[in-house]
C-alpha positions in Angstrom: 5.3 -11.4 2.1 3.4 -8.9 -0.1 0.5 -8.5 2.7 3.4 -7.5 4.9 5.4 -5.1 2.3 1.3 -4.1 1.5 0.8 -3.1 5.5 4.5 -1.4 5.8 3.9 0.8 2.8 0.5 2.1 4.0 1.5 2.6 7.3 4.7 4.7 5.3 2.0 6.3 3.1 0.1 7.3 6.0 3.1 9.0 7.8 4.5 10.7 4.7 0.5 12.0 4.1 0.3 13.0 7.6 3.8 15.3 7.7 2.3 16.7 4.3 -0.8 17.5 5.7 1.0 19.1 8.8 2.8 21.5 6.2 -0.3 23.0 4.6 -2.2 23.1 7.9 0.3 25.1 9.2 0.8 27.6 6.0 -3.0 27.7 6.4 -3.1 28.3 9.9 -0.3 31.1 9.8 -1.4 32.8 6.6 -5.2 33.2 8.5 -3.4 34.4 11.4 -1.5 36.7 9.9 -4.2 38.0 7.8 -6.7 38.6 10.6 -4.1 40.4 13.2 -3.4 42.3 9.8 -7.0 43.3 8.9 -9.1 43.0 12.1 -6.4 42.7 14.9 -7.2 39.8 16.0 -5.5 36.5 16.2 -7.0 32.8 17.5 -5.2 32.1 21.0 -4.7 28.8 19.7 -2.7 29.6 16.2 0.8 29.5 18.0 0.9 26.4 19.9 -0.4 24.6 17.5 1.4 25.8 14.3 4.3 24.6 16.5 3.4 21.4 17.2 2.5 21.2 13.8 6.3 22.2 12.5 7.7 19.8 15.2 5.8 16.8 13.6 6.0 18.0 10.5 10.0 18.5 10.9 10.5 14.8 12.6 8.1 12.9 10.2 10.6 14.7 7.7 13.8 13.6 9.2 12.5 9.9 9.1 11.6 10.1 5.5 14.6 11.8 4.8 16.3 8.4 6.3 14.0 6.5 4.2 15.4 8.4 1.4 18.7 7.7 2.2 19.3 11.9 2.1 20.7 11.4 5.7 24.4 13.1 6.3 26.9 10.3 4.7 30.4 10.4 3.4 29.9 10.2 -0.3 32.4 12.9 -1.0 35.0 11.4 1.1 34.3 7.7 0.2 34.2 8.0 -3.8 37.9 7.3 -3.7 38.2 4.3 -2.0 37.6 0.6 -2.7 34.2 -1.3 -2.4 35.0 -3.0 0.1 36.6 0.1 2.8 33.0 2.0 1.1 30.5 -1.2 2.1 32.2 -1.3 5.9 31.4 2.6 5.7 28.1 2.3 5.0 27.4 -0.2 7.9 28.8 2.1 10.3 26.7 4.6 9.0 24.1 2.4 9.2 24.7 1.5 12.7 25.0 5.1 13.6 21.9 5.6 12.1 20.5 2.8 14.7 21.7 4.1 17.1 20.3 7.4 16.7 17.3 5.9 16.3 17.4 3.7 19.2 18.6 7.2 21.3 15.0 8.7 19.9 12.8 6.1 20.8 14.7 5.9 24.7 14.7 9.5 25.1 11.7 10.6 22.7 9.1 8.7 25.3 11.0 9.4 28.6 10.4 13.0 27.9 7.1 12.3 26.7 6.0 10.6 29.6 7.9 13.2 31.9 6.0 16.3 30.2 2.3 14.7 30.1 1.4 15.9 33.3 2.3 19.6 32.1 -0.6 21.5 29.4 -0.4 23.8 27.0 -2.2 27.0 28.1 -3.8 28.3 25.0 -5.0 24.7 24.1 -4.7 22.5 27.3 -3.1 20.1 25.3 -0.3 18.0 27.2 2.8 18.9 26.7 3.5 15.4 25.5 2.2 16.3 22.2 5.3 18.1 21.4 7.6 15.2 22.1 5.7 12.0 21.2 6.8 12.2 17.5 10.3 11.4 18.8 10.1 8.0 19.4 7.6 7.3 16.1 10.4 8.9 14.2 13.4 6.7 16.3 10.9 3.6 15.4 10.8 4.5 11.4 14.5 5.4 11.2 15.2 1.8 13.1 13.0 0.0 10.9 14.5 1.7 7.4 18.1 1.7 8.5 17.5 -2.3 8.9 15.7 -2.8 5.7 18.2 -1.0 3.8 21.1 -3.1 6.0 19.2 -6.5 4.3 19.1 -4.9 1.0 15.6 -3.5 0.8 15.8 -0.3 -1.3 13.5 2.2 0.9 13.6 5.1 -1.7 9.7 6.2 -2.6 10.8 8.7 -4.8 13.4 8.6 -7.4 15.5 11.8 -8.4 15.8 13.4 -5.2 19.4 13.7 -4.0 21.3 15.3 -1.4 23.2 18.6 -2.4 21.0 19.0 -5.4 22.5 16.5 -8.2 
C-alpha cells in the first residue's frame, strides 16, 4: 500500500509541478513579448498560441487540484444548519456530481481531442489537440480524488487554504 500511495503522490507532484511551471512559462513568455514589441517591435509568431495553451493547461491542472483541495463549489453555507446526517447525504451527492463531471470531461475531453488532431496550429503546427487533451487528464484526476475522498482518503496537500478566504 505505501508503494501505491508513493506512485499516486508523485504522479500528483508531477501534475501540480507541471501547472506551476505552465504559470511562470507563460508570465515569462508574455513579459518577453511584451517587452520586445515594446522596445524593438517585434514579437515571436509563436508567443500567442502557446501562452494559450499554456493558460488552458495551466487553468485545467488547476481545476483538478482545486478538487483535490476540496475548494470545489459546495453548500457549506446552506448545509451548516442541518443535521449530520441530511449534511453526509449532501456531500455524496456532491461527490457524485463531482463524478459525473469528471466522467463528462474524460467522454467529451478526448472526443474533441481526437476530432481536432487532424487541424494545426498555424504559428506552431501544433495539433489542435493540444488545446483539449488536458480535458480528460483533468476528468481522470477529479474521478480519482472525488473517489478517494468518497472512502475517506483526505486528498488535501496543503493545509490553510479555504474557499472564500477563511
Amino acid at each position: 500500500m505505501k508503494i501505491i500511495t508513493r506512485i499516486l503522490l508523485s504522479i500528483d507532484s508531477f501534475f501540480e509541478n507541471f501547472a506551476q511551471a505552465s504559470l511562470l512559462t507563460m508570465i515569462l513568455i508574455v513579459t518577453v513579448q511584451v517587452i520586445t514589441r515594446k522596445l524593438f517591435n517585434y514579437v515571436f509568431h509563436w508567443s500567442e498560441e502557446i501562452t494559450m495553451v499554456l493558460l488552458i493547461w495551466f487553468s485545467f491542472m488547476g481545476i483538478a487540484i482545486g478538487f483535490r483541495e476540496k475548494l470545489h463549489l459546495a453548500i457549506d453555507s446552506f448545509t451548516v444548519k442541518l443535521p449530520k446526517s441530511v449534511n453526509n447525504v449532501i456531500d455524496k451527492l456532491v461527490s457524485i456530481g463531482s463524478i459525473a463531471f469528471g466522467i463528462y470531461l474524460i467522454k467529451y475531453g478526448w472526443d474533441f481531442a481526437v476530432l481536432m488532431n487532424s487541424s494545426t496550429l498555424p504559428a506552431t503546427k501544433l495539433p489542435n489537440s493540444v488545446f483539449y487533451a488536458v480535458m480528460p487528464l483533468t476528468g481522470v484526476m477529479i474521478c480519482v480524488y472525488t473517489i478517494l475522498q468518497l472512502f475517506g482518503v483526505n486528498t488535501k496537500r496543503h493545509h490553510g487554504i479555504e474557499e472564500g478566504g477563511h
